[in-house]
N, C-alpha and C positions, 0 to 999 in steps of 0.2 A: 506467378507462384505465390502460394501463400506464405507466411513466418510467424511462426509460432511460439511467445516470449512468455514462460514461466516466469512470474513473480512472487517473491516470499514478503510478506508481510515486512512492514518496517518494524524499528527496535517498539515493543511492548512493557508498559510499566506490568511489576507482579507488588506494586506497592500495598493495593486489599486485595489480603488473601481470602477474605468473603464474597468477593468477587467469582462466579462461574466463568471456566479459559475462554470460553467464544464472548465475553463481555468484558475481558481484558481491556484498556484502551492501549492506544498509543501513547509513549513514554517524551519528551521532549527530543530525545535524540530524533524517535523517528516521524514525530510532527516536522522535525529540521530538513530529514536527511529524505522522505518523500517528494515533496515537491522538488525538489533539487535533482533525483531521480528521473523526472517527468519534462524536467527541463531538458534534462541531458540525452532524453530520448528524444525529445522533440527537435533538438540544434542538429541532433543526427538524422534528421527525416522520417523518424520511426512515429505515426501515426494510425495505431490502432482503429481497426473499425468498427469490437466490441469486445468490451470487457466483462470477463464473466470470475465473478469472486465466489469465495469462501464466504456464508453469512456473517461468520464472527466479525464481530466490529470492528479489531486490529486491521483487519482483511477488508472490510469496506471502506474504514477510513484510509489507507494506504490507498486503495485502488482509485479512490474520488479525488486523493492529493497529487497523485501523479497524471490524471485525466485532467486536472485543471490545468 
């Protein structure tokens, strides 16, 4: 059986508002609270076989912190 694990993005700075929402980055909390994420799926056996994001870079840098 397959399992199918929605994930939201981790915390996002809005510190430049010059900045376009899909070029957001990630804010320190969720540089922190990502891989910490990826660990905790990982200690639970939870190994994805393909990750498919959101282009925004909030959305990729989350998906690549948690796959490492």
């Amino acid at each position: 059986m397959k399992t199918l694990f929605l994930v939201r993005h981790a915390k996002s700075s809005r510190d430049d508002p010059s900045l376009a929402d899909r070029e957001r980055p990630l804010n320190d909390r969720g540089l922190h609270d990502a891989p910490m994420m990826g660990q905790r799926l990982s200690r639970s056996g939870m190994k994805p076989e393909r990750i498919v994001s959101s282009p925004a870079l909030r959305a990729l840098t989350t998906a690549q912190l948690i796959a490492d």
